[in-house]
N, C-alpha and C positions, 0 to 999 in steps of 0.2 A: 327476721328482717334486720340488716342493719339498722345502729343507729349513729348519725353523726354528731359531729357536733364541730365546731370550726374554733382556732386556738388565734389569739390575737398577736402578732409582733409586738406588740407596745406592749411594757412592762407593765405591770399591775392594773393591767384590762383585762378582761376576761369578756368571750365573745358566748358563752355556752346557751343553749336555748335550748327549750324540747326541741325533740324532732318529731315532726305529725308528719313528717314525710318532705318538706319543701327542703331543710337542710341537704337531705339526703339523695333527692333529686339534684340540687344545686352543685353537689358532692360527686354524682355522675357524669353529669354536665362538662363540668372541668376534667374527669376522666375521660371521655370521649375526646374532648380537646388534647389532652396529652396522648392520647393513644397517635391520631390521624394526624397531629400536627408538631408534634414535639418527639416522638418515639426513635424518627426515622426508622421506622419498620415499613411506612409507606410511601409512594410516590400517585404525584396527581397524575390522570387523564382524562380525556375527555369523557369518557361514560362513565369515573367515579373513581377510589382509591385502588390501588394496586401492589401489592407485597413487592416491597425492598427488598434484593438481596442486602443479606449483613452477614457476614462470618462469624463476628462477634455475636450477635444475637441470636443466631441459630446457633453456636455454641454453649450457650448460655442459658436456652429454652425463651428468650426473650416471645418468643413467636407465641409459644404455646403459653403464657402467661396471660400475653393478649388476648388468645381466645378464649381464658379462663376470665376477665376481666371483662368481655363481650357477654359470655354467658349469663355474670352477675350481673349487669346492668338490665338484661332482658327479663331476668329473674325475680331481681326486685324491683321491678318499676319505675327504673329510669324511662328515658327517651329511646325508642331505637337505636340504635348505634345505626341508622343504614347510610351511610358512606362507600359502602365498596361497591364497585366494579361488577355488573354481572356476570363476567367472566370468572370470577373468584367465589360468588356464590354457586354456578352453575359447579365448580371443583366440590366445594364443601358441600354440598347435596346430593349428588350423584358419587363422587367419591371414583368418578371413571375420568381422564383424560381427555378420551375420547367422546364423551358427551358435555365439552366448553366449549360453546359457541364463541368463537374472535372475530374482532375485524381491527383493522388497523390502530384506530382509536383505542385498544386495549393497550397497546405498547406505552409504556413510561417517557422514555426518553424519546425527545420529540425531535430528533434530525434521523433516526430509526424511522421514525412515523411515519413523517411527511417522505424520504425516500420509497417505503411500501406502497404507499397512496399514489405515487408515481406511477407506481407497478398496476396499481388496480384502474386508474384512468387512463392509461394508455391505449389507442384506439387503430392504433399500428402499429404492425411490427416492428417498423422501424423505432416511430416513438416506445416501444415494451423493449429494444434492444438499449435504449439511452436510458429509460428508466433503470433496467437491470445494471447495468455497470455503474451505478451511485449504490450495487449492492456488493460491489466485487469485494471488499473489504471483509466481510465476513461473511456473504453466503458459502464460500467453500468450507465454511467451520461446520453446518450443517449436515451431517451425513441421511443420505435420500432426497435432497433437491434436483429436481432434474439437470441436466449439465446445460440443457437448451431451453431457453424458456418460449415459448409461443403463444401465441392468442391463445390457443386451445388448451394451455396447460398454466395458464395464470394465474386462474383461480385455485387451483390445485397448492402452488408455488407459494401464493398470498396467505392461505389458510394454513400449512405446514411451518412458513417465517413466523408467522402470528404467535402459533402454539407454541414453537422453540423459546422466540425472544420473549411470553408474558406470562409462558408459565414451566416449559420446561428446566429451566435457565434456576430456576428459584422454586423446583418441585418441594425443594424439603421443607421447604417454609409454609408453602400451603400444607403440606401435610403438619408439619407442627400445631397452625392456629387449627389447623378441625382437630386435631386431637385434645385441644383446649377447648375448643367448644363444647366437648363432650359432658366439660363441666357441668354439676346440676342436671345433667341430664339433656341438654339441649335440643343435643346431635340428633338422637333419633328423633323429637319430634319434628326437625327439618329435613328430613329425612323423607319422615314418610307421608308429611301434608307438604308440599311445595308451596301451597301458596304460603307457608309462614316466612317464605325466603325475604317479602315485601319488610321485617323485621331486621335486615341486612342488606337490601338491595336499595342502590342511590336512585330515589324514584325521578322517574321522568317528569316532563316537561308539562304541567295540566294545559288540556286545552279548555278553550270557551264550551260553555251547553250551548249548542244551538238546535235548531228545530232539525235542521238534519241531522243532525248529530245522535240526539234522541231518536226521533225514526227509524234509522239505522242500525242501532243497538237493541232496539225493539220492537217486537215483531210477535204474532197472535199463533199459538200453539192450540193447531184443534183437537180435541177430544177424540179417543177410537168411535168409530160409529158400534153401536152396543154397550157400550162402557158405563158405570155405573156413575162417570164423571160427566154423561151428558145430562143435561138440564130437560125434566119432562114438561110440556106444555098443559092446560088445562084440561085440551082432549085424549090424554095421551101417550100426544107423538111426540119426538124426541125434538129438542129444539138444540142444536149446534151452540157445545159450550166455548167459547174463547177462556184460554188464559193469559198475558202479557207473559212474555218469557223476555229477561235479560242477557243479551249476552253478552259479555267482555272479549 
C-alpha cells in the first residue's frame, strides 16, 4: 500500500501524519481531479468523459500513464475513478471496435453533436437532406459513408459518424490508457467480469424506489415440479416453493 503523507508550502511547518488510509485516499482524490480536469487527456459529454486527442501525449505515453494511474487508485482503495463514457469502457472491455455502442452524445465537440442529432431527428427527407448538408464539411473525410443519405439508411450514417468522430479519430489513445490499465493486473479482471466496468463507468441517473418500480424488478421464480427445492407439506404433497428473483 501506499503511504502519503502531504508537504506544507510554509516554511518550517511540516504537515506529516500517519496514514491509516484518509491521506491517502485524500491523495487520490486530487489524482482523479488532475487526471479528468487538469490533464487535458479528456473532454466532457453528455454521458461522461472522453479521450482527447493530444499528439504530445500519445507521444509521450501520457495516455497510458493515466491508465497506470486508474489501475492504482482501484488498487488501493481510492474512489472509483468512474468518470468515463460508456463508450470508452465498452473499447477497454471488449478490446473490439465493433462492440462500442455510440450515440450522438458520445462526441466531445458539441456543434459535431448537435449537427448529428439533426441527422437522427429528422422525420423527412427533406428535413434528413438540410440536416446532412450542416455535415458537408467533413462527412466526405469519412470513407464508406453512403453518398445519399435517406430515412432508410440514417441510422446506419448516425452510427458509422459516431464511431469515426468518438473513437476512431483517437484509436491509439484508447489503446494506450487499456494498455495502462493492465497495470496491477486490472485489465483482465474487467475483462472477464463486466460488471466491474460500474468501477469506471460514469453512473447514471438514480431514480425514486417506488412500488412499481419494485414490482417490476421482482417477480416469483417457481420451483421444477419434482425438485428437491419444492417445499413438502404435512401430508406429503409437495407444496409450490416461490423464490423472489431480482432482476436488473
Amino acid at each position: 500500500m501506499l503511504y502519503v503523507t502531504f508537504a506544507s508550502d510554509e516554511h518550517d511547518t511540516e504537515e506529516d501524519a500517519a496514514d491509516l488510509g484518509g491521506p491517502r485516499r485524500e491523495f487520490f482524490r486530487l489524482l482523479v481531479k488532475a487526471i479528468f480536469q487538469d490533464s487535458g487527456a479528456f473532454e466532457a459529454t453528455p454521458n461522461g468523459c472522453t479521450l482527447k486527442f493530444n499528439i504530445l501525449h500519445l507521444q509521450n505515453g501520457v495516455y497510458r500513464t493515466i491508465g497506470r494511474m486508474l489501475s492504482t487508485i482501484i488498487v488501493q482503495g481510492g474512489q472509483a475513478p468512474a468518470f468515463l463514457s460508456p463508450h470508452v469502457v465498452d473499447y477497454i472491455v471488449s478490446g473490439d471496435i465493433l462492440q462500442v455502442h455510440l450515440t450522438p452524445d458520445d462526441i466531445g465537440d458539441p456543434e459535431l453533436r448537435e449537427n448529428l442529432k439533426k441527422v437522427v431527428n429528422a422525420t423527412t427527407q427533406h428535413d434528413l437532406e438540410k440536416a446532412v448538408s450542416c455535415c458537408d464539411l467533413w462527412q466526405y473525410q469519412v470513407e464508406g459513408l453512403p453518398l445519399t443519405v435517406t430515412m432508410a439508411n440514417k441510422d446506419l450514417f448516425v452510427k458509422n459518424v459516431a464511431l469515426y468522430l468518438a473513437v476512431l479519430q483517437r484509436q491509439s489513445c484508447f489503446d494506450q490508457l487499456t494498455d495502462g490499465l493492465s497495470y496491477y493486473g486490472i485489465l483482465s479482471p474487467l475483462r472477464e467480469n463486466p460488471s466491474l466496468r460500474v468501477l469506471l463507468d460514469l453512473p447514471g441517473e438514480d431514480k425514486d424506489l417506488t412500488a412499481s418500480l419494485i414490482a417490476g424488478v421482482l417477480r416469483p421464480s417457481y420451483s421444477v415440479l419434482g425438485s428437491n427445492r419444492r417445499v413438502r407439506g404435512a401430508d406429503g404433497g409437495q407444496i409450490s416453493g416461490i423464490s423472489p428473483v431480482c432482476q436488473k
